[in-house]
N, CA, C and O atoms as a Maestro MAE file, in Angstrom:
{
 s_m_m2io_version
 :::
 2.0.0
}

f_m_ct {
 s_m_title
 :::
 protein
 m_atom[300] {
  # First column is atom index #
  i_m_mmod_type
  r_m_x_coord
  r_m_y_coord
  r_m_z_coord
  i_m_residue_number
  s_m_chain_name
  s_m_pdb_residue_name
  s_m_pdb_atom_name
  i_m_atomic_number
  :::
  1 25 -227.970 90.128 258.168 1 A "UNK " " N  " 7
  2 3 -227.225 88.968 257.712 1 A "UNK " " CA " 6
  3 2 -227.938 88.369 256.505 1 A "UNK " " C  " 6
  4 15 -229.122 88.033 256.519 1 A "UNK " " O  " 8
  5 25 -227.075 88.258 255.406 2 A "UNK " " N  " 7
  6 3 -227.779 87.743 254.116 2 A "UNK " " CA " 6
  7 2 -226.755 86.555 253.777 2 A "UNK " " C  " 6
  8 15 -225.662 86.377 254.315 2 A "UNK " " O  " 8
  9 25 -227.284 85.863 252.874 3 A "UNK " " N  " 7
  10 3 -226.526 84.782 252.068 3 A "UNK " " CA " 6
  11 2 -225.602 85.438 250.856 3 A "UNK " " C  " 6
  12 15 -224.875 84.704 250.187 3 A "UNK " " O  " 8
  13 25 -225.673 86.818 250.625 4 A "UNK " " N  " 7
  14 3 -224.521 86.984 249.313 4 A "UNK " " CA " 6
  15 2 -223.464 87.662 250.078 4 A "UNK " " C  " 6
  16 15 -222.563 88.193 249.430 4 A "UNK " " O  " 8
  17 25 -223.438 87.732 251.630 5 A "UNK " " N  " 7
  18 3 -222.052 87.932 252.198 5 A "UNK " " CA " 6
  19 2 -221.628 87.342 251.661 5 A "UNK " " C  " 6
  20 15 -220.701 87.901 251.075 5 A "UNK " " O  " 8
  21 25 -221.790 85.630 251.251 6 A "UNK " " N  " 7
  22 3 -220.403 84.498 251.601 6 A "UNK " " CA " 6
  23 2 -220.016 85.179 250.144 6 A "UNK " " C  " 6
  24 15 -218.837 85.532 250.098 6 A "UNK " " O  " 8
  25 25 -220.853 85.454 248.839 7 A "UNK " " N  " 7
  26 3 -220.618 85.398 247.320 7 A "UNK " " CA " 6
  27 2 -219.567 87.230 247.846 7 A "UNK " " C  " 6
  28 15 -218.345 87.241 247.702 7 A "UNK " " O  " 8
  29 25 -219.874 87.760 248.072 8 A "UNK " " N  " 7
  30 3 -219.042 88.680 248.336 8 A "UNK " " CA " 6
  31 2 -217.838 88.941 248.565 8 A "UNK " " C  " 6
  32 15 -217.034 89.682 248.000 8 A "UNK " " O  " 8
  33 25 -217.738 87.936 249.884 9 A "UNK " " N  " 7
  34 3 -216.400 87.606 250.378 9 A "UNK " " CA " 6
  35 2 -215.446 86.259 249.595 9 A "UNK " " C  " 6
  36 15 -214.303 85.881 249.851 9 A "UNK " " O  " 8
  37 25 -216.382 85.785 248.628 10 A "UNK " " N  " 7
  38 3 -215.369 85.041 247.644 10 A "UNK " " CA " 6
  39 2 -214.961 85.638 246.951 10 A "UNK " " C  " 6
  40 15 -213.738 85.558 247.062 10 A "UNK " " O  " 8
  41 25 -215.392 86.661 245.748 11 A "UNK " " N  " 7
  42 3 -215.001 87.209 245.072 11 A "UNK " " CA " 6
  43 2 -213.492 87.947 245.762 11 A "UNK " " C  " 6
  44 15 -212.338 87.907 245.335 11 A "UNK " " O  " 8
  45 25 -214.051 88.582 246.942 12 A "UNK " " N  " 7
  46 3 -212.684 89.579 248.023 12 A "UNK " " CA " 6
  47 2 -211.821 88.152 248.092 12 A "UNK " " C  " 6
  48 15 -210.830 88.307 247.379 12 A "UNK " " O  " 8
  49 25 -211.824 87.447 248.407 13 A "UNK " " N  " 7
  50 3 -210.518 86.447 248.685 13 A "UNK " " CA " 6
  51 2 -210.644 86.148 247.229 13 A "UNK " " C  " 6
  52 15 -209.858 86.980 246.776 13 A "UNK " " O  " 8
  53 25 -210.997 85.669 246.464 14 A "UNK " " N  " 7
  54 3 -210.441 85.574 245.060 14 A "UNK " " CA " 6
  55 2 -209.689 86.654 244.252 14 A "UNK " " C  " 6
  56 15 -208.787 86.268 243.508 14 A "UNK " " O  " 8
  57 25 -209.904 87.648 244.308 15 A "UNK " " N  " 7
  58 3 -209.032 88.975 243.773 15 A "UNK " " CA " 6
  59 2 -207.669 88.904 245.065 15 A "UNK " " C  " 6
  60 15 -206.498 88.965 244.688 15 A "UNK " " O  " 8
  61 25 -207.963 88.793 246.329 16 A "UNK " " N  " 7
  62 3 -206.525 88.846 247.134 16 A "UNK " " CA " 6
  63 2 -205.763 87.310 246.302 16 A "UNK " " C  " 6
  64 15 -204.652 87.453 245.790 16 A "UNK " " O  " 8
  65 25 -206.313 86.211 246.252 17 A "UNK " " N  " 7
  66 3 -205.393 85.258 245.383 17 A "UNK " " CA " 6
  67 2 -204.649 85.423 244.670 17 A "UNK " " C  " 6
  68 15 -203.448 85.163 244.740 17 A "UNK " " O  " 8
  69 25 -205.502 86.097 243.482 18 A "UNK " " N  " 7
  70 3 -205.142 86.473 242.059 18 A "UNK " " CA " 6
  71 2 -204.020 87.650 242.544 18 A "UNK " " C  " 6
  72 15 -202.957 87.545 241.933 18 A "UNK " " O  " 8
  73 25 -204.054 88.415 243.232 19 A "UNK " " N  " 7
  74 3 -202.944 89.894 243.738 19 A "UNK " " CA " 6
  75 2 -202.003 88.749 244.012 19 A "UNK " " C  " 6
  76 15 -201.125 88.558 243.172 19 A "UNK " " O  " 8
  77 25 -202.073 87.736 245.364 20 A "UNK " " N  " 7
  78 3 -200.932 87.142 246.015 20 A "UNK " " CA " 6
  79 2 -200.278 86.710 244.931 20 A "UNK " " C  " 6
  80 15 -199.225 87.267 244.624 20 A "UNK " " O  " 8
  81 25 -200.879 85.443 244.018 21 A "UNK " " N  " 7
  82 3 -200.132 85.052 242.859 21 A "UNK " " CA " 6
  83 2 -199.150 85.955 242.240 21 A "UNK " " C  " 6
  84 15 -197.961 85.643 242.305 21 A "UNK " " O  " 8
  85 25 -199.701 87.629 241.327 22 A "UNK " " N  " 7
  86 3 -199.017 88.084 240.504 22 A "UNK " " CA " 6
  87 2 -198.114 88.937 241.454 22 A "UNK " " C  " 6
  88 15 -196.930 89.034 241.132 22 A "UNK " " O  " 8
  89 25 -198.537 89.559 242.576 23 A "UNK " " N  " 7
  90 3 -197.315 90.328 243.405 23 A "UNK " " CA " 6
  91 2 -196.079 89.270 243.930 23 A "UNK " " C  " 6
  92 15 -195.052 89.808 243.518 23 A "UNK " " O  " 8
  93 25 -195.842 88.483 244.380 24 A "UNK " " N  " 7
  94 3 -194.914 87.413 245.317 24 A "UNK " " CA " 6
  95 2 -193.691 87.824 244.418 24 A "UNK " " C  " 6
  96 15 -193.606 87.960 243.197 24 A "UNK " " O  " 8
  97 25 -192.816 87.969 245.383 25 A "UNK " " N  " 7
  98 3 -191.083 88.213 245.048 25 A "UNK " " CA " 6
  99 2 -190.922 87.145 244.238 25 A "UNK " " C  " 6
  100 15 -191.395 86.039 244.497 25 A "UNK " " O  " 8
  101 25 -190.010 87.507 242.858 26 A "UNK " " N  " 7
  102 3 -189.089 86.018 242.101 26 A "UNK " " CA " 6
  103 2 -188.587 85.860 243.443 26 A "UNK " " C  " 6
  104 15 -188.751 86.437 244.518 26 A "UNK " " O  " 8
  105 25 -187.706 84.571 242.878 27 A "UNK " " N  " 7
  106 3 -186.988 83.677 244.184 27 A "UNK " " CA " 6
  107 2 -186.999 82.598 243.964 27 A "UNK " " C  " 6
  108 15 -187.622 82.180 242.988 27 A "UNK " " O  " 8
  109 25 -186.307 81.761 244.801 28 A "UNK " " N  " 7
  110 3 -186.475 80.534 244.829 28 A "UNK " " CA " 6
  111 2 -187.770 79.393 245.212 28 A "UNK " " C  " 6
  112 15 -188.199 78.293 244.861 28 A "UNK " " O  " 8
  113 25 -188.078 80.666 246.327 29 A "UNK " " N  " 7
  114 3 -188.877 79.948 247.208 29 A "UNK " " CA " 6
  115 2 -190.090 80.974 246.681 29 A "UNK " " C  " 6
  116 15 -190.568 81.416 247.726 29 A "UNK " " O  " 8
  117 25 -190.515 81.319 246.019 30 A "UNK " " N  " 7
  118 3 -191.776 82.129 245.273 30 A "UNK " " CA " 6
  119 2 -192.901 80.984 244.868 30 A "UNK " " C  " 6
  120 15 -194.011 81.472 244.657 30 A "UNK " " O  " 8
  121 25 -192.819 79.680 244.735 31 A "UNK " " N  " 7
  122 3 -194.150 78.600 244.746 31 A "UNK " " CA " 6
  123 2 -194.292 78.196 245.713 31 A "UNK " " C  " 6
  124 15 -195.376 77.638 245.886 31 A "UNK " " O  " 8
  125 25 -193.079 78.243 247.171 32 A "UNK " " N  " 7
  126 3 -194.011 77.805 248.384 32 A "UNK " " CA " 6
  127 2 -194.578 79.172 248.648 32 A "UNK " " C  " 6
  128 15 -195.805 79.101 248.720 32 A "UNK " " O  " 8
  129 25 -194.135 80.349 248.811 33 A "UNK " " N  " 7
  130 3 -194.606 81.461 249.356 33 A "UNK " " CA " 6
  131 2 -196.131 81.546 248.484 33 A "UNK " " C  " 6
  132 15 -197.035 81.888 249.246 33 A "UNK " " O  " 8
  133 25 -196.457 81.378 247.481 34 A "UNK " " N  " 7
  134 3 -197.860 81.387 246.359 34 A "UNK " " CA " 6
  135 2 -198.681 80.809 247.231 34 A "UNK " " C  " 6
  136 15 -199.652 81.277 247.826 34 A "UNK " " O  " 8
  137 25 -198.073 79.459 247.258 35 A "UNK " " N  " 7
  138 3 -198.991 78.811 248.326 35 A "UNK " " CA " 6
  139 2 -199.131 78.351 249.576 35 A "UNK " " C  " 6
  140 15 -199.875 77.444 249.950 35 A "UNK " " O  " 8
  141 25 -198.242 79.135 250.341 36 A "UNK " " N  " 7
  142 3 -198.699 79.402 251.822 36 A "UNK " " CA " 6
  143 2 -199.663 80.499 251.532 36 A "UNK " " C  " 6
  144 15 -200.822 80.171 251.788 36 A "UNK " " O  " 8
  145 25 -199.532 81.599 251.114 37 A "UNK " " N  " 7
  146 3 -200.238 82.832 251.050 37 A "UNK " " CA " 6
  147 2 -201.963 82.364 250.160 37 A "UNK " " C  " 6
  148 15 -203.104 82.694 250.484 37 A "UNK " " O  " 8
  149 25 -201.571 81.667 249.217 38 A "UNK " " N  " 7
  150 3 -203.358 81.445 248.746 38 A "UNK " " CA " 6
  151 2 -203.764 80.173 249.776 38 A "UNK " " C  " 6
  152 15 -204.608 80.511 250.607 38 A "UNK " " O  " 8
  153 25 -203.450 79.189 249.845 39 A "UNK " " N  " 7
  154 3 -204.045 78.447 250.801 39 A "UNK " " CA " 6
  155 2 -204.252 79.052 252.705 39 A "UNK " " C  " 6
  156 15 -204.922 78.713 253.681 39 A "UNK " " O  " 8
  157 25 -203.601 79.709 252.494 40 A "UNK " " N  " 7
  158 3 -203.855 80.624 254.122 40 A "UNK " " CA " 6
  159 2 -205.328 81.488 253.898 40 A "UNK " " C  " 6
  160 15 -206.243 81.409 254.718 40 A "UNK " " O  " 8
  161 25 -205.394 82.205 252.830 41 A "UNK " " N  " 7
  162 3 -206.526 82.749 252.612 41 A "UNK " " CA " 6
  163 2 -208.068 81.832 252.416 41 A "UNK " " C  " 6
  164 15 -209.144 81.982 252.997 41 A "UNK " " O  " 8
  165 25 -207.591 80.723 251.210 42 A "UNK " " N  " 7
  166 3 -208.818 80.062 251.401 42 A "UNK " " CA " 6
  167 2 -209.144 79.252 252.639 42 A "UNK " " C  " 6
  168 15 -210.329 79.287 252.971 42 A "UNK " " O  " 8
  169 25 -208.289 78.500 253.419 43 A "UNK " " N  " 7
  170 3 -208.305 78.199 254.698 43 A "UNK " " CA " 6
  171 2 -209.066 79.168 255.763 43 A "UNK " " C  " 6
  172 15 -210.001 78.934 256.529 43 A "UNK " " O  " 8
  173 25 -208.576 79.928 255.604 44 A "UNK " " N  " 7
  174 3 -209.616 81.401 256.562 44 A "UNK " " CA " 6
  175 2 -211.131 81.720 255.643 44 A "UNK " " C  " 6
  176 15 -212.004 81.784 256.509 44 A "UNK " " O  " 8
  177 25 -211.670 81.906 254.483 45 A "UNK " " N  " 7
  178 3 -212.598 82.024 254.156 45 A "UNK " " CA " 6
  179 2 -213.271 80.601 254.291 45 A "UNK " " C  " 6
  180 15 -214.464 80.648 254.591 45 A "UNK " " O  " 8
  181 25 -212.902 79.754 254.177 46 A "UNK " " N  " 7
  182 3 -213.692 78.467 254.296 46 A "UNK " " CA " 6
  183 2 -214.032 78.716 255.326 46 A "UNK " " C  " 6
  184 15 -215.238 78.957 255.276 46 A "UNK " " O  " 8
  185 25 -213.252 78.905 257.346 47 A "UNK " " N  " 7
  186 3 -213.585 78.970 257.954 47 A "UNK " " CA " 6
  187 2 -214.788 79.743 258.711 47 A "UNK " " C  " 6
  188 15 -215.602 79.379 259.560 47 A "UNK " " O  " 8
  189 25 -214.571 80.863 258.099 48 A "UNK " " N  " 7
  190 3 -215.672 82.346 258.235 48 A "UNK " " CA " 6
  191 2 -217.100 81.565 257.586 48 A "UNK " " C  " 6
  192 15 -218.129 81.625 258.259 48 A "UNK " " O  " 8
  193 25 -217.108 80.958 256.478 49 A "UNK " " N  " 7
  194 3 -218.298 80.750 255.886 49 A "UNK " " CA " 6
  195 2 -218.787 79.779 256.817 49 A "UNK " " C  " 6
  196 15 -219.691 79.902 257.643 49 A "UNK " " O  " 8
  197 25 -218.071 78.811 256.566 50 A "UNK " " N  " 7
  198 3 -218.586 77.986 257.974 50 A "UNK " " CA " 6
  199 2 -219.445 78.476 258.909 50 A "UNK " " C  " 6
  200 15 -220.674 78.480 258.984 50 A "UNK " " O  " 8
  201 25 -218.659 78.849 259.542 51 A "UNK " " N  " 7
  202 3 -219.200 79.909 261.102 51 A "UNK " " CA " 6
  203 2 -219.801 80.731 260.878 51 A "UNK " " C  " 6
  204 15 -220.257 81.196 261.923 51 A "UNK " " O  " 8
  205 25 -220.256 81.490 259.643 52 A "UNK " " N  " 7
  206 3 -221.768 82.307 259.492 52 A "UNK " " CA " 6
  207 2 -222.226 81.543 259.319 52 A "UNK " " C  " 6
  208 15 -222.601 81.035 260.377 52 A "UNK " " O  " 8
  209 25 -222.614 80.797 258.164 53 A "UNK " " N  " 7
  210 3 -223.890 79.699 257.419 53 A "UNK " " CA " 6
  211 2 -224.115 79.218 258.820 53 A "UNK " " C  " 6
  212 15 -225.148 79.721 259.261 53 A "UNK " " O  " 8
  213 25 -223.571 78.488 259.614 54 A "UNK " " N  " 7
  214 3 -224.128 78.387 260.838 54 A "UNK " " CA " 6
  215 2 -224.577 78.962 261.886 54 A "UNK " " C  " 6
  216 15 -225.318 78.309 262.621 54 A "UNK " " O  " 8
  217 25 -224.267 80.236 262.197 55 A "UNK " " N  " 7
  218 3 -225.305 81.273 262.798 55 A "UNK " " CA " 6
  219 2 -226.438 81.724 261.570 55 A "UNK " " C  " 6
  220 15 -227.500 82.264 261.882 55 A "UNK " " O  " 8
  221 25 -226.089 81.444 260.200 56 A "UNK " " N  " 7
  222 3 -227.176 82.074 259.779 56 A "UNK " " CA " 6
  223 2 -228.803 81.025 259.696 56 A "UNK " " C  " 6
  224 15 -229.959 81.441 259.780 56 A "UNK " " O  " 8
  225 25 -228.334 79.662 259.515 57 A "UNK " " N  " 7
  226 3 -229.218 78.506 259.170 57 A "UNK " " CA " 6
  227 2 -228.843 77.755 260.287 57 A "UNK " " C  " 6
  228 15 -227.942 76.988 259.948 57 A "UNK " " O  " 8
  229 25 -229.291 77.562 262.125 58 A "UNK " " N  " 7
  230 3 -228.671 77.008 262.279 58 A "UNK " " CA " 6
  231 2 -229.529 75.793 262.695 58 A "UNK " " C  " 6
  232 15 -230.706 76.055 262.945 58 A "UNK " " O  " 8
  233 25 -229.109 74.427 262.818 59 A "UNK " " N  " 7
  234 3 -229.064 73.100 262.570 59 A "UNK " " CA " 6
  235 2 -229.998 72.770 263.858 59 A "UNK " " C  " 6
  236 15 -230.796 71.865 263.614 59 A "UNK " " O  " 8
  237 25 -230.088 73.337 265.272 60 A "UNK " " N  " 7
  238 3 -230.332 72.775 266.305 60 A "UNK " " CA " 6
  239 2 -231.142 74.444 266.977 60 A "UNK " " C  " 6
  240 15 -230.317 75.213 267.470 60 A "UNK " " O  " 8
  241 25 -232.259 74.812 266.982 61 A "UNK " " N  " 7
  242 3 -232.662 75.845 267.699 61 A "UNK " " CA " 6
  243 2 -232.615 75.681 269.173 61 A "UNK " " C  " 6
  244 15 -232.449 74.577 269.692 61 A "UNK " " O  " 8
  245 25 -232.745 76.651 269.770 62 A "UNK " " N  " 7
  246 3 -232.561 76.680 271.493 62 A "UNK " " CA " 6
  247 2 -234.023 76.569 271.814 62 A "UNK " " C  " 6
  248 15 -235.028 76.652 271.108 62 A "UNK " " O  " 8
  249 25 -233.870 76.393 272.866 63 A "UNK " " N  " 7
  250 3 -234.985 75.515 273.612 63 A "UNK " " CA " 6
  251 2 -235.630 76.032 274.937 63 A "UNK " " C  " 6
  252 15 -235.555 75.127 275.768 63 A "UNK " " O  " 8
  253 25 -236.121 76.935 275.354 64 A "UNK " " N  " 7
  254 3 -236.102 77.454 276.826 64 A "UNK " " CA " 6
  255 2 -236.946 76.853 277.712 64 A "UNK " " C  " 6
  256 15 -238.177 76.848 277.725 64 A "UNK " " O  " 8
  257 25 -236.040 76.269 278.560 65 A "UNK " " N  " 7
  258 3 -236.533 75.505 280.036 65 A "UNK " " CA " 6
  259 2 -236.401 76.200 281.414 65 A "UNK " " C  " 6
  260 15 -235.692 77.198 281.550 65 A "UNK " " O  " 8
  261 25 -236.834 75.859 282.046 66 A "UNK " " N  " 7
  262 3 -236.869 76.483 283.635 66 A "UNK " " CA " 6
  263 2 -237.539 77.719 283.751 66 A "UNK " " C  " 6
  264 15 -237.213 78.392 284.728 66 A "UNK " " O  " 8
  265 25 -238.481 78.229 282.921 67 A "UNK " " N  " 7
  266 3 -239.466 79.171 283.349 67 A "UNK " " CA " 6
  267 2 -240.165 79.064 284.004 67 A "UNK " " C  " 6
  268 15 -240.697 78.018 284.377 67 A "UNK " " O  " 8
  269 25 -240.446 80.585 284.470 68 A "UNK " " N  " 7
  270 3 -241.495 80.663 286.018 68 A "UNK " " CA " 6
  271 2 -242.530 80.143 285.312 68 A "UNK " " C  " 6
  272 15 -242.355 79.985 284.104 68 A "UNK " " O  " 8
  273 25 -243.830 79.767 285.919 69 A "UNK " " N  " 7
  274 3 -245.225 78.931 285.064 69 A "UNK " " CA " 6
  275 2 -245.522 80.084 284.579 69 A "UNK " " C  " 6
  276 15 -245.622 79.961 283.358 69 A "UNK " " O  " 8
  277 25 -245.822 81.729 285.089 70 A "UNK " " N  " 7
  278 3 -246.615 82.454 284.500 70 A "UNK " " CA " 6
  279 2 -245.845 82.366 282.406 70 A "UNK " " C  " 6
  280 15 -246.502 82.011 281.428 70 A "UNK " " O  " 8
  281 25 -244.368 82.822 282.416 71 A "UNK " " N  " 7
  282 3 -244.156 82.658 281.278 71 A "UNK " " CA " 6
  283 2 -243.655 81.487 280.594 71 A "UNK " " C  " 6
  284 15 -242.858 81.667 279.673 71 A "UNK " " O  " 8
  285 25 -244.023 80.247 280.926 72 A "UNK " " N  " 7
  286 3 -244.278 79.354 280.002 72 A "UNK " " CA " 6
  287 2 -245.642 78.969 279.196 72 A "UNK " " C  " 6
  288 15 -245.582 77.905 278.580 72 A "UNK " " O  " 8
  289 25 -246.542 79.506 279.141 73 A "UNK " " N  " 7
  290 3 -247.524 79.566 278.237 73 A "UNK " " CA " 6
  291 2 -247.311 80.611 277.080 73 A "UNK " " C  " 6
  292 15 -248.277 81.009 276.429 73 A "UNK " " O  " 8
  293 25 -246.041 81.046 276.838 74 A "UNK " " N  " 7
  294 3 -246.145 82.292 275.770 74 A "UNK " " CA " 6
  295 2 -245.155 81.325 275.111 74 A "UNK " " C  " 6
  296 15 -245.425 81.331 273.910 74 A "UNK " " O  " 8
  297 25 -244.080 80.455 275.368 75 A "UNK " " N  " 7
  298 3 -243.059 80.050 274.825 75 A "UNK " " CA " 6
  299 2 -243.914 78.586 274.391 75 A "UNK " " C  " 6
  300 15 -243.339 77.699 273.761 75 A "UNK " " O  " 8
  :::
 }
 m_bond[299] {
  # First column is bond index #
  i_m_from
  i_m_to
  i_m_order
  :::
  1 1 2 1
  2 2 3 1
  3 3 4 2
  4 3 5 1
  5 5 6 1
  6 6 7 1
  7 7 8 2
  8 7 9 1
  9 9 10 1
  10 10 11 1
  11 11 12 2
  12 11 13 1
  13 13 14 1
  14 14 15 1
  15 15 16 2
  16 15 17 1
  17 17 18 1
  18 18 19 1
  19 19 20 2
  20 19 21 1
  21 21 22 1
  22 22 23 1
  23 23 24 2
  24 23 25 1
  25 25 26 1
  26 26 27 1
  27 27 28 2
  28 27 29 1
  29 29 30 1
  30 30 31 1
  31 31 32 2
  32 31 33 1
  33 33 34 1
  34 34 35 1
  35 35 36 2
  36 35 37 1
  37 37 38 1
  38 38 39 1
  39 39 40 2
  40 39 41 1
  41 41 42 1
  42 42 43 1
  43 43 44 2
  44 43 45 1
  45 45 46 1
  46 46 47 1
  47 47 48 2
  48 47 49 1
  49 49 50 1
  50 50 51 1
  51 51 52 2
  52 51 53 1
  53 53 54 1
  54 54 55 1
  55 55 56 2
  56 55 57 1
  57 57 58 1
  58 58 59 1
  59 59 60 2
  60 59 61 1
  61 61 62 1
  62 62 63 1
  63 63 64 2
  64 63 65 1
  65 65 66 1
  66 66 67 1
  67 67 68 2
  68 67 69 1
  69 69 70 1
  70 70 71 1
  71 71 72 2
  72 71 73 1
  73 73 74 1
  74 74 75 1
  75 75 76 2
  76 75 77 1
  77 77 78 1
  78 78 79 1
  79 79 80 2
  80 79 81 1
  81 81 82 1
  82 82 83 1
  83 83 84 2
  84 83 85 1
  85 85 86 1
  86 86 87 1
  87 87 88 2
  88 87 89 1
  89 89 90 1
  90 90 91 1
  91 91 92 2
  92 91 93 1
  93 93 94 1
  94 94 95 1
  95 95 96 2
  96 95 97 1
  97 97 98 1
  98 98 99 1
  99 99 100 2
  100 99 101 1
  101 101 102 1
  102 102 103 1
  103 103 104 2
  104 103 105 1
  105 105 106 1
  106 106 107 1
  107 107 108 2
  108 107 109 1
  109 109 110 1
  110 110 111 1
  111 111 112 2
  112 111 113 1
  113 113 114 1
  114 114 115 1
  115 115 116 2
  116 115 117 1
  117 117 118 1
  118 118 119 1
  119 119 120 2
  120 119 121 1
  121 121 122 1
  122 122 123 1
  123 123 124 2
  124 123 125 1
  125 125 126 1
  126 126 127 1
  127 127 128 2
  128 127 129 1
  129 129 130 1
  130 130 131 1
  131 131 132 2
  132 131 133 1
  133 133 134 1
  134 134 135 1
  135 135 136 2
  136 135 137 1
  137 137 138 1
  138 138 139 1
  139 139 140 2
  140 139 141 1
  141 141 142 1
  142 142 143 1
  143 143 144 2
  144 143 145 1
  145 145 146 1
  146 146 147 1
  147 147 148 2
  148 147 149 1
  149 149 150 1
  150 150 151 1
  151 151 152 2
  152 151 153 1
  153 153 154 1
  154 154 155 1
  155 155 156 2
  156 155 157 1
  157 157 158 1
  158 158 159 1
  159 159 160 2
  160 159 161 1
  161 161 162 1
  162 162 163 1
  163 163 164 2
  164 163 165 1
  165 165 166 1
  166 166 167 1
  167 167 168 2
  168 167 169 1
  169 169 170 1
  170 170 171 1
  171 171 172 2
  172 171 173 1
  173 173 174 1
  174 174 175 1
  175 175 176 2
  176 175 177 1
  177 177 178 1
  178 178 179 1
  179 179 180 2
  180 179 181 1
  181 181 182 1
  182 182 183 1
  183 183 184 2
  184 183 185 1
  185 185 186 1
  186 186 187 1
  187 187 188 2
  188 187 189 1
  189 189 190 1
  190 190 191 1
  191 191 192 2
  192 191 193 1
  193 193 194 1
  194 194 195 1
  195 195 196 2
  196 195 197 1
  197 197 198 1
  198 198 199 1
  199 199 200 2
  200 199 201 1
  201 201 202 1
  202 202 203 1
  203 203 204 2
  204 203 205 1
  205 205 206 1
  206 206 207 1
  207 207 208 2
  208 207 209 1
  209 209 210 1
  210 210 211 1
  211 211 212 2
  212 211 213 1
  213 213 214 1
  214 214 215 1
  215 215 216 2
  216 215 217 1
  217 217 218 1
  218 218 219 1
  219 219 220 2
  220 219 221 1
  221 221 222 1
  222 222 223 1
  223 223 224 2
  224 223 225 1
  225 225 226 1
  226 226 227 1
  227 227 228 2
  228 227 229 1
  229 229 230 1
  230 230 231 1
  231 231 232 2
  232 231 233 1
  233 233 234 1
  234 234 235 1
  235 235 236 2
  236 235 237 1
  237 237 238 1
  238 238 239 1
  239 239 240 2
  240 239 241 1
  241 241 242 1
  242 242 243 1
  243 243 244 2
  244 243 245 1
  245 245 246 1
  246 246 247 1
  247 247 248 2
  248 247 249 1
  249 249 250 1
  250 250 251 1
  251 251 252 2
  252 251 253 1
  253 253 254 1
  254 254 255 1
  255 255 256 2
  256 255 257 1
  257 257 258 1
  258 258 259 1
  259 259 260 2
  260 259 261 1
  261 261 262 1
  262 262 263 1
  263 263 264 2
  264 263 265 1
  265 265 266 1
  266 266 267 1
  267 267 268 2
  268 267 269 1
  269 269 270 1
  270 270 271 1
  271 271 272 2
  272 271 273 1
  273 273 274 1
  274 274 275 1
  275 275 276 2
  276 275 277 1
  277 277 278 1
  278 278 279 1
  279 279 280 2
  280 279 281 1
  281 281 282 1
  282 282 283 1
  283 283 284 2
  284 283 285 1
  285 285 286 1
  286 286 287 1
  287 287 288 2
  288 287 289 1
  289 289 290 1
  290 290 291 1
  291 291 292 2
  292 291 293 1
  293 293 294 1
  294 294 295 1
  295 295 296 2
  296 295 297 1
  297 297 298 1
  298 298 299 1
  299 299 300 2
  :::
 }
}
């Protein structure tokens, strides 16, 4: 686990943007469909980054309680 996943996976959802934008059917409805389809994507990468950066850096370490006495002198 590294920190240039997240730069990785922006670039990958930034090129799917840029595709959603220029592929989407003319139509009427072709600026809501733009942006259901790019805001669905950044909505999901925001989320993912989230939820690594926090397994990767996380805020509150664990703590281990209720050991037998022999292995609580190693912890």
């Amino acid at each position: 686990m590294s920190g240039y996943n997240i730069i990785w996976a922006f670039f990958g959802v930034a090129v799917a943007c840029a595709l959603a934008y220029v592929l989407t059917p003319k139509g009427n409805e072709q600026t809501v469909i733009r942006t259901v389809i790019i805001m669905s994507l950044i909505c999901c990468y925001l989320m993912w980054a989230v939820t690594y950066l926090a397994q990767l850096h996380p805020l509150i370490f664990p703590k281990k309680v209720g050991l037998r006495p022999p292995h609580q002198e190693r912890f």
